[in-house]
N, C-alpha and C positions, 0 to 999 in steps of 0.2 A: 139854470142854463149856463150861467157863469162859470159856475164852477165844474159842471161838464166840457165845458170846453176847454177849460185849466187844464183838466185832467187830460183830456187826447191828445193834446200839445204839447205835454209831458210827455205820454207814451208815444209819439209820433217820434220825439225828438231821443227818446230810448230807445227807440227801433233803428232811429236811422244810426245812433251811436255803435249798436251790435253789428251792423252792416258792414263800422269800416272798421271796427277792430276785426270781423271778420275776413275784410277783404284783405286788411296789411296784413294778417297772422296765419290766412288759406296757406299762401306756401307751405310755410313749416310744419302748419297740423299735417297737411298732405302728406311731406316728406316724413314725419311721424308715422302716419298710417302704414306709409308703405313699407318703413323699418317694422313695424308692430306683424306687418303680414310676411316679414322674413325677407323682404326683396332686396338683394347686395349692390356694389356699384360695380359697372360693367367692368371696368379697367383691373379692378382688382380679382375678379372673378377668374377673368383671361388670364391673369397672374398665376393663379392656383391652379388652374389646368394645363396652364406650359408646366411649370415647376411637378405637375403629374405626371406629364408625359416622359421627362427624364428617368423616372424612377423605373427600374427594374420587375421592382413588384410591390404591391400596393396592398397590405391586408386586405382582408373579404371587408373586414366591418367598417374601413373606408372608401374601398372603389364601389361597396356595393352602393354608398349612400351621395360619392361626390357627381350628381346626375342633375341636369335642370337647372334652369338659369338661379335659383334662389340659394347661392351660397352660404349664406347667413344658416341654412338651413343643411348644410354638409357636416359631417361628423367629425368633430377636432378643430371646427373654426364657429369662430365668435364674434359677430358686430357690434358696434358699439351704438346703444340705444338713441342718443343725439343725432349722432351724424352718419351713421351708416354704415362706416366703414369698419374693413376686420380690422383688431384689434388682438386677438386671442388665436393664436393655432399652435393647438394639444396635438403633434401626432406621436407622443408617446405609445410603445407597444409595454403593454404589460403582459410577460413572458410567464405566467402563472396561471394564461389563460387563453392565449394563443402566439403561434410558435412562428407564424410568419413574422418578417422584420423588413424594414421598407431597406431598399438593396439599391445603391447606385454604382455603378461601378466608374462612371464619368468623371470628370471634373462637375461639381453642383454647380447647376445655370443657377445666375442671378436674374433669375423670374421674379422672386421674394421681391425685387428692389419694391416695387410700386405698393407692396404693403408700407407705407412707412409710414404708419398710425397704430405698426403693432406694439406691443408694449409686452405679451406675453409669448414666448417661441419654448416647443418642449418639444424634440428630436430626439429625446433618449431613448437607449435600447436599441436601435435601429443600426442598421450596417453601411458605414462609410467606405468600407475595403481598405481603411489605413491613409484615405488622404487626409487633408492639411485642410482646418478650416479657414472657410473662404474669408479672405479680406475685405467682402462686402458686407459681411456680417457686418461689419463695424458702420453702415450707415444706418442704423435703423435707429433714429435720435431717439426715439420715445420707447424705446425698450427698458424693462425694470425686471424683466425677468427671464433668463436665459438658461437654459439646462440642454447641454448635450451628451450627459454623462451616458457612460459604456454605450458610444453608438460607432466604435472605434476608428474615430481619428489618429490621424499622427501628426508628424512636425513640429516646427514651432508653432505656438498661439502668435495670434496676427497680430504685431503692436497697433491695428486700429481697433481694438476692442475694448483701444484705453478712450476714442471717443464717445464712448456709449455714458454720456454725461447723468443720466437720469438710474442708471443700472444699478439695482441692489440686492440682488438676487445673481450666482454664476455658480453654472455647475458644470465644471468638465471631468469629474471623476472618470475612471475607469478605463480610460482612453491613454495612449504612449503620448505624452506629450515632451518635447527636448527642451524646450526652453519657453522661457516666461518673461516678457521682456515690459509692459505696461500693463496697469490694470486701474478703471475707473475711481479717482476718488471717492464716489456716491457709493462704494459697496457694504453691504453692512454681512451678505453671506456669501462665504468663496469657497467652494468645495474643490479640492483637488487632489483628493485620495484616490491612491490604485493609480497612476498614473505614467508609473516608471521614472520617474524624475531622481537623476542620480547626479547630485550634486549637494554642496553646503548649503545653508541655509543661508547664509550672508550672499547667496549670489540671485534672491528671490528680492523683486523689487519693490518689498515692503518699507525700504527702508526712503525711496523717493517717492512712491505711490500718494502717500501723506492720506493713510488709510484711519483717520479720526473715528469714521460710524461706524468699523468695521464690528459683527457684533460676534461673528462663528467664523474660524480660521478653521478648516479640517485637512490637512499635509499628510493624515494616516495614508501606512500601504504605501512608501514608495522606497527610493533607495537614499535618503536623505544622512548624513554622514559629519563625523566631526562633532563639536561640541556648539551648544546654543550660542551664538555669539551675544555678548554682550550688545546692548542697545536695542536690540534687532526686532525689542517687541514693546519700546517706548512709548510709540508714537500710538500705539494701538489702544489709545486711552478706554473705548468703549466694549471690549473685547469682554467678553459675557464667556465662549466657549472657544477651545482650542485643543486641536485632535492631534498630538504628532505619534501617534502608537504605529508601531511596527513598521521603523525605521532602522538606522544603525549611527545613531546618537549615541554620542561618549558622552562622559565629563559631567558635571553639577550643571543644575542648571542656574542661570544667572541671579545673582542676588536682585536684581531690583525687577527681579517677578514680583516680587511681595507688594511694588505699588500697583498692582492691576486689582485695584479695590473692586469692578465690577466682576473678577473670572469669578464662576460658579463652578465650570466643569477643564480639568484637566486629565488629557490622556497621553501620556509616554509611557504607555506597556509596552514590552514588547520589542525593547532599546539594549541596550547593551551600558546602561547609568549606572559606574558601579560604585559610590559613593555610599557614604552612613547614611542610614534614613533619620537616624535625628535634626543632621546640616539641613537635609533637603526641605525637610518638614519646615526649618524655620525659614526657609525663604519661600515659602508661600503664603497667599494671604488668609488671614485666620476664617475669614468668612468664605471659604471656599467650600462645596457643596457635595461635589463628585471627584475623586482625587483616583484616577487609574496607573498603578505604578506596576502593574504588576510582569512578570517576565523579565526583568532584569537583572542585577548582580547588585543590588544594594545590600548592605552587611549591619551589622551593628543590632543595638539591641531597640527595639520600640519606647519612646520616651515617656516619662510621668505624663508632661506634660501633656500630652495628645490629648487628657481627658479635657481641654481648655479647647479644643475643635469643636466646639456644641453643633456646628451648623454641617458637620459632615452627614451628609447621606447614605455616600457610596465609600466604603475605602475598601478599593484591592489593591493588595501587596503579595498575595502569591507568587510562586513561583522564583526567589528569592533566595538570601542567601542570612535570613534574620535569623538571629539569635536570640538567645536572652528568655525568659516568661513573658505572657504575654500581661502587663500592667493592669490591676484590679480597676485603675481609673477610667480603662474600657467602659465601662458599663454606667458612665454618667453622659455618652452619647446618646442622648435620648431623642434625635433625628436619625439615627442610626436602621437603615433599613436592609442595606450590603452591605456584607461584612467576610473577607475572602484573605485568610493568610493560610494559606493553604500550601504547602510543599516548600518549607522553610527548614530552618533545623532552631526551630522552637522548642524547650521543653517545660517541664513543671507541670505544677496539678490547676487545671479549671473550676474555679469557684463559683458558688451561687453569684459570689459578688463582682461578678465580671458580668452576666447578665440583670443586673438590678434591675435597672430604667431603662432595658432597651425593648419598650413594652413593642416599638415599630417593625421591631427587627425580621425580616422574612425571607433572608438567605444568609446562610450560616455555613461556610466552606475554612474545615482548619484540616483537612486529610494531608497525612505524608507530615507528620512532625512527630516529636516525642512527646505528647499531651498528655496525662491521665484526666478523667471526667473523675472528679472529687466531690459531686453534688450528694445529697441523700436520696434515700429509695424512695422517700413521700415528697420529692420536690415536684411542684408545680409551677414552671417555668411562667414569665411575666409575657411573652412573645407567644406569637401564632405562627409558627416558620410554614414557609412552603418549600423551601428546599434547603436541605443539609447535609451535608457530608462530612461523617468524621470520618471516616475512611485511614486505616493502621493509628487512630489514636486506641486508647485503650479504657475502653469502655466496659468490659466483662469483670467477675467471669457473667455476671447475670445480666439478664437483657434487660436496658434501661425503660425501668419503668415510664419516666416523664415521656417517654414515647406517645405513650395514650391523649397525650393533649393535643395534640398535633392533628388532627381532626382534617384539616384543610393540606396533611402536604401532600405534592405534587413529585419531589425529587428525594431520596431517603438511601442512602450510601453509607455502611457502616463493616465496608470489606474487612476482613481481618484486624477485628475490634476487638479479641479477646474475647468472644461472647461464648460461655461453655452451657448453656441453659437452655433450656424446653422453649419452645416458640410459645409467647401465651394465647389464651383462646382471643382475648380482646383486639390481637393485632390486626387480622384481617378487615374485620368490620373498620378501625382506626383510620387505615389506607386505602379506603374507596375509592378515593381521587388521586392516585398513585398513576407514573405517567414512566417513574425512574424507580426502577428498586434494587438494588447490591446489597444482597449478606452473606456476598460470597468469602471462601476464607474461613470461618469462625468453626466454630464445632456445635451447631446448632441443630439439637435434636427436634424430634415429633415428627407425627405423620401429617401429610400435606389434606387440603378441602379434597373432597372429589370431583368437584368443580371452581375456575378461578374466573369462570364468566361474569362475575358481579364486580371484577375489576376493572369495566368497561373504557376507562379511560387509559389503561395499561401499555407501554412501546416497546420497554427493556425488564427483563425479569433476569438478572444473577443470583444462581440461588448456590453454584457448584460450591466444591469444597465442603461439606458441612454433613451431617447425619443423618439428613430426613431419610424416611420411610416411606412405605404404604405405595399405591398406584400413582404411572402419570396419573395429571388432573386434565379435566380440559379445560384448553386455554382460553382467555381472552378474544374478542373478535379481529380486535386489530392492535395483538401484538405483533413485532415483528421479531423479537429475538429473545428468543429461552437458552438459555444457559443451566441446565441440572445434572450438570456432567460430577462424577465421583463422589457418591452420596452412594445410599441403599435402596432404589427404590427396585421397584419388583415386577413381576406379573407381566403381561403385554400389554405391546403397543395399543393404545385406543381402537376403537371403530371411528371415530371422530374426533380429532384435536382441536377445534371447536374454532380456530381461526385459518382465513385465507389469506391473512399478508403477512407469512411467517417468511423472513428473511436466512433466519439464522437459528436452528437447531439443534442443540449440541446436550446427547445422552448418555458421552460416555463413561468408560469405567464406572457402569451401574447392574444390576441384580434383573435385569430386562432381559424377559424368554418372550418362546411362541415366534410365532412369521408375522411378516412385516402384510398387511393386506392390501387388497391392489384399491380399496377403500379411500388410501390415505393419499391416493395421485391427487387425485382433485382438491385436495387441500394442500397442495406443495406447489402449488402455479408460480407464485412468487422465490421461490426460495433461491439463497445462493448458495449455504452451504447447510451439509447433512455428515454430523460427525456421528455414527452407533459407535464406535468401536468400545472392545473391551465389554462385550455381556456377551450371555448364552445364545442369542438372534439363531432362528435354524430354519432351513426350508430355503424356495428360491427367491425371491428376486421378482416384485408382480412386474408386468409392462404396462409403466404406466409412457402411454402415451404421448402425454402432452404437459410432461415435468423435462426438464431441463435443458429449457432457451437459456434460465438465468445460472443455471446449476455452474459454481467455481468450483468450491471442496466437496469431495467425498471420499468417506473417509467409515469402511466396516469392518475396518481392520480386529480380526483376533475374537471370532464370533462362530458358526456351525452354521454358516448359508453356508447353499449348492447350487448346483446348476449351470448350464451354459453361461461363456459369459453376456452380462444382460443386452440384448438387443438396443433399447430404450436409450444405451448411451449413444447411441447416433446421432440421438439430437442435442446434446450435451456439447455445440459447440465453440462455450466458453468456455469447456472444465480446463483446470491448471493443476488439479490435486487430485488422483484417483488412487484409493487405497485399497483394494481388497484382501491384501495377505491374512496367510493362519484362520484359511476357510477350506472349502470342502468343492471349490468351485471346478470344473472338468470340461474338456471338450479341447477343439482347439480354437488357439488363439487369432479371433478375426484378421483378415488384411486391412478392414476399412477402418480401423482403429488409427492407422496412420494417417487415412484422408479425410474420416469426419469428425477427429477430435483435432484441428488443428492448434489449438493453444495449449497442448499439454505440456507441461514440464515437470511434472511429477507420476510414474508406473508404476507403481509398486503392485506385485502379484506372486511376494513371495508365499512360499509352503501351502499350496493349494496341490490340484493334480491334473493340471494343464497337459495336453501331449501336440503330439505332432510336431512341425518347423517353426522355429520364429519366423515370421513374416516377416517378409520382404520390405515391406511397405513401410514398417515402423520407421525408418532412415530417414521417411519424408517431415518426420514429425521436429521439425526445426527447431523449437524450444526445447527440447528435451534434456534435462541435467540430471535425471536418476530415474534410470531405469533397471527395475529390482526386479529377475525372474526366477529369482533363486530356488531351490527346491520344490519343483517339477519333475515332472515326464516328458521334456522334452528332448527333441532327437535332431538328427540332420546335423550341417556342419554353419559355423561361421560365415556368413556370407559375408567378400570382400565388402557389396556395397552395404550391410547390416550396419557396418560401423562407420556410418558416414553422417551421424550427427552433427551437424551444422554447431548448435549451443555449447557439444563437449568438446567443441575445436578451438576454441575464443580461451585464452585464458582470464577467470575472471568476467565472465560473460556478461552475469547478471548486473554487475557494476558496470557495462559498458555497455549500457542502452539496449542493448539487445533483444530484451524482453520491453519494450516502448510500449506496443501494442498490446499488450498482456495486460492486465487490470488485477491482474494476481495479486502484485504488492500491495496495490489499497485493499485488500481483502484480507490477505494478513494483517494489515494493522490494526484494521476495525474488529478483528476476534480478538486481537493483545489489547486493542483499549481498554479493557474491564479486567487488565492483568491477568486472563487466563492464557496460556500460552499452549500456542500450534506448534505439534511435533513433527518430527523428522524422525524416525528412526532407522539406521545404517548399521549392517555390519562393516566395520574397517578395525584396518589397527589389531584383527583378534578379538573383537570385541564387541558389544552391543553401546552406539552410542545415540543419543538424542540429542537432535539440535531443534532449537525450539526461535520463532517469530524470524527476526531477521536474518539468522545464522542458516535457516535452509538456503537460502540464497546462494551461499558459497559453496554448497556441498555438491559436487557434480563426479557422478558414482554409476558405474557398470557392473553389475550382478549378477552371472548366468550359474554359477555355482550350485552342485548339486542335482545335475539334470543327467543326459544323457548324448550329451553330446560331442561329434568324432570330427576327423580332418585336423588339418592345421590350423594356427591362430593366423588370421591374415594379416600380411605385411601394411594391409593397409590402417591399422588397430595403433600405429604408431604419429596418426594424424592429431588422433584426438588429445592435443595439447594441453586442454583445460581438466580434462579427468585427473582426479584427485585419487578415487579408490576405485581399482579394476579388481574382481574376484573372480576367476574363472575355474576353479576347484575344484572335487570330483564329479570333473569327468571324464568321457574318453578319449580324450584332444591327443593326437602323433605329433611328430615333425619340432624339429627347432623351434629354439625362443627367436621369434623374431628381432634380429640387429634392428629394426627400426623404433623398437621400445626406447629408444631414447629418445623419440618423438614427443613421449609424454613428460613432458617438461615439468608439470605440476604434482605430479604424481607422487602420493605421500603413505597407501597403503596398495601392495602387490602381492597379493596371491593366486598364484600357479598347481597348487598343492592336488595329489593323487590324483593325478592325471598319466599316462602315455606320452611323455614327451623324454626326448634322447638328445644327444649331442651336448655340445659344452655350452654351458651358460656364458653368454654371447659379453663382452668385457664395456659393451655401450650403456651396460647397464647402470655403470660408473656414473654417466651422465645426468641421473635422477636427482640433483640436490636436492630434494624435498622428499626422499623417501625415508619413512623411519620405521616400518615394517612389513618385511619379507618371507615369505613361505614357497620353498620348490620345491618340500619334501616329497617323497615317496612318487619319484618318477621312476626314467632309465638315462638322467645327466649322467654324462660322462667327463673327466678330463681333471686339469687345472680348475680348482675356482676362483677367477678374480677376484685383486685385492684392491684396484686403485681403486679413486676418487671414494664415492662415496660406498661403493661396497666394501673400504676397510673399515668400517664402522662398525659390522655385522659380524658382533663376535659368537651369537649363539648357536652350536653346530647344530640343533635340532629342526633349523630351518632347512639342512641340505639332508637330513637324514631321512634313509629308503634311496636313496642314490648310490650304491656300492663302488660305481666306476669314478667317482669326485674324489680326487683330492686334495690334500693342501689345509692351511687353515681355514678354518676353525676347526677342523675336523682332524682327527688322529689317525687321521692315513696320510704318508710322507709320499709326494709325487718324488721320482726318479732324475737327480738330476740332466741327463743326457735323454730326457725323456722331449721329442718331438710329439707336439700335439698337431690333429688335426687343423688349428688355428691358423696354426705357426707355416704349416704347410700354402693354407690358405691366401695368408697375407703374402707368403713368397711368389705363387704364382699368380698373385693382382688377377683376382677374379676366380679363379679354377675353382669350379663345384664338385661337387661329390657325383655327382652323375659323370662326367667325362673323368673323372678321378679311375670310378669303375671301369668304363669301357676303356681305359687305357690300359688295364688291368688285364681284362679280360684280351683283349687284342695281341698284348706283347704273349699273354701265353699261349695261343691258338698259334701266334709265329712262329716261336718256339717251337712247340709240339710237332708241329708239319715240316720243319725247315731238317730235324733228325728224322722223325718219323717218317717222310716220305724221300730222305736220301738211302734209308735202310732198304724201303720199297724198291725203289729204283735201279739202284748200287748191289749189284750178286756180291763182290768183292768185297765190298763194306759192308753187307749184313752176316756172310763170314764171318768175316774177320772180329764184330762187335760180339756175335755168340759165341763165338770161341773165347773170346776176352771175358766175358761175362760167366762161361764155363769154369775156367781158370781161376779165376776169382771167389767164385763159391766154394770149387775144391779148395783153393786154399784158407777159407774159412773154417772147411768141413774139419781138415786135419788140424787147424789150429785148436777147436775146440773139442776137438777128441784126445789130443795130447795134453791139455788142460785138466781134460774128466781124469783120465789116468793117472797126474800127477795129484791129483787133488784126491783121490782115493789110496795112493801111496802112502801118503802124507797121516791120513786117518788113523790107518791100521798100524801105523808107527805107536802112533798117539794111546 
């Protein structure tokens, strides 16, 4: 009984124990619970819903979710499990997955203040409209992590963001920032790439900041200038990474880098550092990891030494200005995994023993040097690369066997490698995982798979240049760009090309017959350019419907299609490049060409059998720099406003922003990046010439030659000041060269040839500095031919010959010294034309005529008087020549 009663008295006095730790610690489990059930604290709630109400526009996937009292519970905000409060707000957009961006267009309220428990703030991506971040930023004591990168801001950074004492985390990337005045001691990461900051480095306030934990410096992407100052990166004792690539940095960089015994990774590509890379190498520290030099002007030759770098990882030095072989001691980098000396003026021969121990090695880029590959046929390389490019080293004539080991690569670039040999059977299966492939260039025979579908991973496929055979194949699903242009391949086009995100097309100069089938629309949804030219192609033209939103080039130049021209380019209203010359194409030439192809600046439609009028309309087409209608059937005359070209009026147009709106130029260079080059081809000068990538730009060219067409050339044809080459040549063109042809300022090839045109070749012509070939042969010029300015130059007479009324030099007909021209007449009465020239003409003789004629009428006495004189006269001619005959017959019979 005793000890029952111990015992309850025990548990009595444990019960009542749990009672009051439960009554002192009720609060906080409570206030626990109701953090556990999401519940926020009201002040701060209210905070987040003012600071919403500012905004513009709020993505879906946050306004749909910031609803109801339990914030903790909204999308992009975070409470903190103790105490309640937010702590955390993400409103990061990630642009990869939706395209709304929070928009204020305001000053940003300081709603945020009453958060000040947050500690993490992420604003990126989002639209500031270019203000100045707020000064209040800088009260939020317990912030550690701060990211407003590309959400574009401007101004200066607010020197109170050097209060944020706790801060180790700052990203203002991508934003215009002008100046940089404070930055918290506690930072260990400062991003401030893409920023536009154009200034020295010494005016960054690193050097009083007293930045000890600083651990990642990234300064890439800005306008940053001058040389590293000395000192400037001391103090930076714990500095792990540092990004200063694509800047415009001079000069070495400072000897006492070498004590940042912790950097692992250095990036200064991309500078303008044109020192020895031996010096450079030795001021850095040996245990450095990632060393990016590459895009600069460093010279000299690569040191023994380098092989003593065991802890390099990464080394690029492309793009450079190296010399010298590249040191067998390469290959005792056996942390070596990039490895990029790429477009140097490196040469000598590649040994096994340059790849010994770099068993890690998995990008391998040495194109654009003088290398030979000096391996043997049975090497089996120590490395698994995934991407390579030797690209113009010289690898042939036979295709590198150690290829086969390569099982895993992704990227395989061996443009114009010398390779003169049969593609082997083993390649295909090799390259499964193939994502990049270039063999373009070489002379690489065999016939292609008949299907390249099992290349499933395939983007970029160069195959031009080289001898293949046999039929297209069908393609990959989700390649976007084939390249099989000047090979042999054969037969027609597919029933099915087998992919839908074909970008980029290009077949020509190939053995490609049969019509194109209206089949292949539905597989061209993506594309932006379509080169055939140069094969047999015959027939019309299907309409495809719903091809060319994205269509830039086209290009079927030199092929046997027919048919109107294709309707379907209607909707073609990005194209910039349209080629159908040296077809069979008829009908006449639409009006709406000039209003639904508005970014055109390439025509070309030469030698086809076009009739009817140029349209009116083409005038509207503002970009227009070569417009080629040469050898046609067309008729009608010049229309003044025909040649009211906005683009051919600019000299130098394309260089003068003009074409802004145009996306033409990044289309040209994305076809030049794999070295294949877009042509241009122009008659000028007498001749066939090609201008290829960036040189079409300049070429701005008028072609009606060859048609059928009458009237005068309009005075207004002397606007267009940026035309280079005007050809207007047989046709049936009257009337003067127009005086205003010195309008054309730029103007460097002029032909007028077998045409109808009369009068004296007009002396403005002088005016053309830049002309350096002329043809006026075979008109009806008359007169003098100017000799000043620049037409004394033009010694060859077969450019005026078929002109019989021209003379003067060059030509071997002597004009008359006291010889009055029409000019001469001209210039005397300041203005007087040939039209009132005539009717003065005519008039004084009608005065004449009637002023005798009708006083004979009138006058009995005076028309007597004139026929008796006129009587008189004849008799006395009669007897003069009858005394003549007599004397002259006397004379004979003497004889």
């Amino acid at each position: 009984m005793a000890k029952l009663t111990s015992s309850t008295t025990h548990g009595v006095l444990l019960l009542r124990l749990c009672l009051l730790l439960l009554h002192i610690f009720s609060p906080a489990l409570s206030l626990e619970t109701t953090k556990l059930r999401g519940s926020c604290i009201a002040s701060e709630r209210d905070a987040l819903l003012t600071f919403k109400e500012g905004i513009n526009g709020l993505p879906e996937r946050l306004s749909s979710s910031w609803e109801g009292q339990d914030c903790c519970r909204w999308r992009g905000v975070m409470c903190s499990n103790k105490t309640g409060h937010v702590v955390k707000l993400d409103l990061r957009v990630d642009l990869r997955v939706e395209f709304q961006r929070i928009f204020i267009s305001d000053d940003i309220s300081p709603s945020l203040l009453p958060l000040e428990h947050l500690n993490y703030l992420d604003l990126s991506f989002n639209y500031f409209v270019g203000r100045q971040i707020p000064k209040f930023m800088g009260s939020f004591k317990n912030l550690k992590y701060f990211n407003l990168s590309n959400a574009n801001f401007g101004g200066d950074v607010p020197p109170q963001l050097g209060n944020l004492t706790k801060l180790r985390h700052l990203d203002l990337s991508g934003n215009s920032l002008q100046a940089l005045c404070m930055l918290p001691a506690s930072l260990r990461v400062l991003h401030l790439s893409g920023c536009s900051l154009n200034a020295t480095l010494a005016s960054l306030p690193l050097y009083s900041s007293n930045l000890t934990s600083l651990v990642t410096l990234d300064l890439a992407d800005n306008y940053f200038h001058g040389p590293i100052p000395d000192g400037l990166l001391d103090n930076l004792t714990s500095l792990k990474e540092l990004y200063l690539g694509d800047n415009n940095l001079v000069g070495m960089i400072p000897e006492t880098m070498k004590n940042l015994h912790k950097l692992k990774v250095l990036d200064l590509s991309w500078n303008q550092i044109n020192r020895g890379i031996a010096e450079l190498m030795e001021r850095l520290p040996h245990k450095i990891q990632s060393l990016y030099l590459g895009a600069n002007n460093l010279n000299g030759s690569l040191p023994n030494w380098i092989e003593n770098m065991t802890s390099l990882s990464t080394l690029d030095l492309g793009y450079n200005s190296l010399i010298g072989s590249i040191p067998s001691g390469m290959g005792k980098l056996t942390n070596l995994s990039y490895l990029d000396l790429s477009s140097n003026q490196l040469v000598g021969m590649i040994l096994e023993d340059h790849f010994t121990n770099l068993t890690r090695l998995e990008v391998l880029y040495l194109s654009n040097n003088s290398l030979t590959m000096g391996v043997h046929l049975n090497w089996i390389p120590p490395f698994r690369l995934k991407e390579v490019d030797l690209s113009y080293c010289k690898l042939g004539p036979h295709f590198p066997a150690w290829i086969q080991s390569l099982t895993n690569i992704t990227v395989l670039r061996m443009s114009s490698a010398g390779i003169t040999d049969r593609l082997p059977n083993w390649f295909w299966n090799v390259i499964s995982h193939i994502q990049y492939l270039d063999l373009s260039l070489n002379r690489i025979n065999g016939v292609l798979p008949m299907t390249l579908e099992f290349l499933s991973t395939a983007e970029l496929i160069f195959l031009y240049s080289n001898q293949f055979k046999g039929r297209l194949p069908k393609l990959p699903m989700g390649l976007m760009y084939f390249d099989l242009s000047r090979n042999y391949i054969s037969g027609p086009l597919p029933l099915n090309l087998g992919t839908i995100e074909l970008n980029y097309l290009l077949f020509l100069n190939n053995l490609i017959s049969g019509t194109i089938l209206s089949s292949l629309c539905n597989q061209l949804l993506s594309i932006k350019i379509i080169d055939l030219s140069n094969n047999h192609l015959s027939g019309q033209l299907p309409e495809c419907k719903d091809v060319g939103s994205s269509l830039a080039i086209i290009s079927f130049r030199n092929n046997r299609l027919s048919g109107k021209f294709p309707i379907f380019f209607q909707g073609c209203q990005y194209l910039s490049f349209l080629d159908l010359s040296y077809n069979n194409f008829f009908g006449n030439l639409p009006a709406w060409i000039g209003t639904r192809l508005p970014n055109l600046v390439f025509l070309l439609l030469k030698s086809n059998m076009f009739f009817g009028y140029i349209p009116i309309k083409l005038s509207r087409l503002d970009h227009l720099q070569v417009l080629d209608l040469a050898h046609n059937n067309l008729s009608g005359t010049i229309a003044p406003s025909l040649v009211n070209f906005k683009a051919m009026t600019l000299i130098s147009s394309y260089a003068s922003d003009f074409h802004k709106d145009v996306d033409v130029a990044s289309i040209f260079n994305e076809v030049d990046y794999n070295n294949d080059p877009f042509s241009l081809f122009v008659i000028t000068k007498g001749q066939i010439l090609e201008y290829q990538n960036d040189n079409i730009y300049f070429m701005l060219s008028l072609d009606l030659s060859g048609n059928s067409l009458t009237g005068e050339i309009p005075k207004q044809i002397g606007a267009l000041a940026g035309l280079k080459n005007m050809n207007l040549s047989a046709n049936r063109l009257i009337g003067n060269i127009p005086e205003t042809m010195n309008g054309l300022r730029s103007l460097e090839s002029l032909d007028l040839s077998n045409n109808e045109l009369f009068g004296e070749i007009p002396s403005t012509l002088s005016a053309l500095t830049f002309l350096s070939h002329l043809n006026l042969s075979y008109n009806n010029l008359s007169g003098r031919i100017p000799r000043e300015g620049k037409l004394e130059t033009f010694d060859d007479p077969t450019i005026y010959i078929g002109n019989s009324n021209l003379c003067g030099p060059p030509t071997s007909k002597n004009c008359s010294g006291n010889q009055t021209t029409m000019s001469d007449l001209l210039e005397h009465e300041d203005g007087y034309n040939m039209s009132s020239l005539y009717f003065s003409m005519g008039l004084g003789f009608a005065v004449g005529f009637w002023v005798i004629f009708g006083t004979l009428l009138f006058k009995r006495t005076w028309r007597t008087t004139y026929f008796l004189l006129v009587d008189d006269i004849c008799d006395r001619i009669y007897v003069f020549m009858v005394l003549k005959w007599i004397r002259l017959n006397a004379r004979i019979k003497k004889k």
